[in-house]
C-alpha positions as CSV (number, residue, x, y, z in Angstrom):
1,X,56.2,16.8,10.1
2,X,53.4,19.2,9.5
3,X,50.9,19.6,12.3
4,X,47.5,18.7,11.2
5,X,44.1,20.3,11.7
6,X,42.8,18.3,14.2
7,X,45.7,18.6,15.9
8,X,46.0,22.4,15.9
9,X,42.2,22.4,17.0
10,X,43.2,20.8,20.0
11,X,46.2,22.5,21.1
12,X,44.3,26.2,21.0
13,X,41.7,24.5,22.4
14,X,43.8,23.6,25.2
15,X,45.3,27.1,25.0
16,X,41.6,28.8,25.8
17,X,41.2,26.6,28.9
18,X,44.4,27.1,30.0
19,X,44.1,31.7,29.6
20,X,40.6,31.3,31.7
21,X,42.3,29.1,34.5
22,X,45.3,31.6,34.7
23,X,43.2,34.2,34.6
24,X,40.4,32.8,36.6
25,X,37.8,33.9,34.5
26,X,35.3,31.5,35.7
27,X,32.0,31.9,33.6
28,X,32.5,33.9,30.7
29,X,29.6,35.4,28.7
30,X,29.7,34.2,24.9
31,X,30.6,37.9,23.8
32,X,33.8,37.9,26.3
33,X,34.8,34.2,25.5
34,X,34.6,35.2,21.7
35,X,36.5,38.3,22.8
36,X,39.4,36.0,24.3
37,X,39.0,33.5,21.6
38,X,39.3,36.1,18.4
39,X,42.4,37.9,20.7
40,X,44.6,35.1,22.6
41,X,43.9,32.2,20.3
42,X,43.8,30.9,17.0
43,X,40.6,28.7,17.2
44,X,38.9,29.9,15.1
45,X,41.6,29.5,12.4
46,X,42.3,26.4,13.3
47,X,38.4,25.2,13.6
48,X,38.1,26.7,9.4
49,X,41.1,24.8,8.5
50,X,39.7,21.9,9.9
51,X,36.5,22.0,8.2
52,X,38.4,22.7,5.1
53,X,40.0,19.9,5.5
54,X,37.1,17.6,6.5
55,X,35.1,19.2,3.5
56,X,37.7,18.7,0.8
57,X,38.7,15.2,1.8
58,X,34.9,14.1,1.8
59,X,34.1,16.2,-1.2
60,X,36.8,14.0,-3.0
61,X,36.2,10.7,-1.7
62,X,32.7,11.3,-1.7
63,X,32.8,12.3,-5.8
64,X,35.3,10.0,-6.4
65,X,33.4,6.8,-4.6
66,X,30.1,8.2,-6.3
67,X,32.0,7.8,-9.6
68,X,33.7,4.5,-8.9
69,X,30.5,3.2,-7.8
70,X,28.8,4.1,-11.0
71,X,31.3,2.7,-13.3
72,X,31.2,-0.8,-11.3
73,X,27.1,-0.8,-11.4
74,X,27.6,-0.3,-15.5
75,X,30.0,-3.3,-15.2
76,X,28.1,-5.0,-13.4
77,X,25.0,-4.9,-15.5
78,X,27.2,-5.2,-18.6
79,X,28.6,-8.5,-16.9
80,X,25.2,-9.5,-15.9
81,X,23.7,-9.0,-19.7
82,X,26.6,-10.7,-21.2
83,X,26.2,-13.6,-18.9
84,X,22.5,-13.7,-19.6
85,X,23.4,-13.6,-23.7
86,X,25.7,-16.8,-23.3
87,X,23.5,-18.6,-20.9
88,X,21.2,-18.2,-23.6
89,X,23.0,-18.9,-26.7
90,X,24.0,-22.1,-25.1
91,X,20.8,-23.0,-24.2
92,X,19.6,-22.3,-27.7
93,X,22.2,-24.8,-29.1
94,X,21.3,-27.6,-26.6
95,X,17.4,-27.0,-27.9
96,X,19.1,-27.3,-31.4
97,X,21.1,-30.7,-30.6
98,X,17.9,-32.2,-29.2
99,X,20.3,-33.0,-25.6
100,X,19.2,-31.9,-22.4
101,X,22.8,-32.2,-20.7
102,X,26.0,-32.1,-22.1
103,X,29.2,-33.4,-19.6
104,X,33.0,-32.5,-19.5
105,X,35.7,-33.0,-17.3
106,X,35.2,-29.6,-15.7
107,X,31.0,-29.1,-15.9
108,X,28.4,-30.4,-16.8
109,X,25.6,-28.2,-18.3
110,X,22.0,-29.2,-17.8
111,X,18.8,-28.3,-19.3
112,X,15.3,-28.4,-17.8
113,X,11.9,-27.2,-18.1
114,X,10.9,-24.2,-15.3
115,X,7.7,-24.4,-13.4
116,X,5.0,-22.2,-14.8
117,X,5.0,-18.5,-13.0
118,X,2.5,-16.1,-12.0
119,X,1.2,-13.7,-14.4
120,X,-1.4,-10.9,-13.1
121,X,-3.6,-9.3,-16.0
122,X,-5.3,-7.5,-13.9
123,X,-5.5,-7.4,-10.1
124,X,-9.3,-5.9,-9.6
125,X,-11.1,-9.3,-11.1
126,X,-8.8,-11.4,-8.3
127,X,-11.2,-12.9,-6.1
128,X,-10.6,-11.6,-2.4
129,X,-9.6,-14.9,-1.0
130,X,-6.3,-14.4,-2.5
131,X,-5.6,-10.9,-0.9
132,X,-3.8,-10.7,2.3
133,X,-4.5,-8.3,5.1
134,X,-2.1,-6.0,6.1
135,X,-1.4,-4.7,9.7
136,X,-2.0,-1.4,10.2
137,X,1.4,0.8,9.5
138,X,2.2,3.9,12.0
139,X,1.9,7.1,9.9
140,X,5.3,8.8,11.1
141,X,4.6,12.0,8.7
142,X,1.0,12.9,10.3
143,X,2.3,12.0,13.8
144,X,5.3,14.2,13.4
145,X,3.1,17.3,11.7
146,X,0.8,16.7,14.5
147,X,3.0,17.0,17.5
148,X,4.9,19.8,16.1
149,X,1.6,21.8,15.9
150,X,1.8,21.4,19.8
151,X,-0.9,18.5,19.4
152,X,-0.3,16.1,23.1
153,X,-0.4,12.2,21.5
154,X,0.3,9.9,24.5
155,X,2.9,7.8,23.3
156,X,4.7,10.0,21.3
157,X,6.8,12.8,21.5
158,X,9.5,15.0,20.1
159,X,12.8,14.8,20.4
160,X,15.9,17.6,21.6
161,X,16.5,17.9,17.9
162,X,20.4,17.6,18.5
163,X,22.4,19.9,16.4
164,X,24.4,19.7,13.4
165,X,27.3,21.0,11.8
166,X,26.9,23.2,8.3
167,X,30.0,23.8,6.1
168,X,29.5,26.4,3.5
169,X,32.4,27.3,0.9
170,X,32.1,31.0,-0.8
């Protein structure tokens, strides 16, 4: 069985620790643990097959599931118009018959009149009894801007910022 990636990751990994215990290195610059890395291990091989690997298999699944997605959305609204086109049609023929229900063994369809809805025309002539106040929503983009131009807010602040992981292919 072939060893995979992740695996391999973990077993130089492993390997590193294992040359700066023997050796006692103890704290290593980043220049000299690079040094040891590029010249007793293969991390660094092992680390771009793994992101190979992670980028391929999402690049796939991701394309693929984008795809998939897409086709079941145009079903879906296909479904949803056809359904709409029958509902209709057999609401049309009931009209037609004069019947507001028709009954079977296995349904029974029923007609009936909706309640009238809302139409707006034109929201500027609506009286202001019938607008609702709003509470007041944080602005997150001006609060952000602000702080990172050094600006003190009490009650706010930035973050670490974490770090993240970019995978380029040439």
């Amino acid at each position: 069985m072939a060893e995979t990636s992740a695996y391999n990751v973990i077993k130089e990994q492993r390997k590193l620790i294992d040359i700066i215990k023997a050796n006692d290195l103890g704290e290593l610059s980043p220049e000299d643990l690079a040094l040891v890395v590029d010249s007793e291990t293969n991390l660094n091989e092992a680390l771009i097959a793994l992101a190979e690997q992670v980028q391929e298999t999402e690049q796939t699944l991701i394309a693929g599931l984008k795809n998939r997605i897409r086709l079941l959305t145009e079903r879906k609204q296909r479904m949803e118009k056809s359904a709409g086109t029958y509902r209709s049609l057999i609401l049309s023929v009931m009209e037609r018959l004069g019947t507001d229900k028709v009954v079977s063994d296995i349904m029974t369809l029923s007609a009936r009149d909706l309640q009238r809805g809302l139409v707006i025309e034109d929201e500027a002539q609506i009286p202001s009894k019938y607008w609702v106040a709003q509470d007041p929503k944080l602005d997150r983009k001006t609060l952000l801007a602000d702080l990172k131009e050094g600006i003190e807010i009490e009650g706010a602040g930035l973050d670490n910022g974490g770090r993240s992981l970019s995978i380029r292919t040439k």
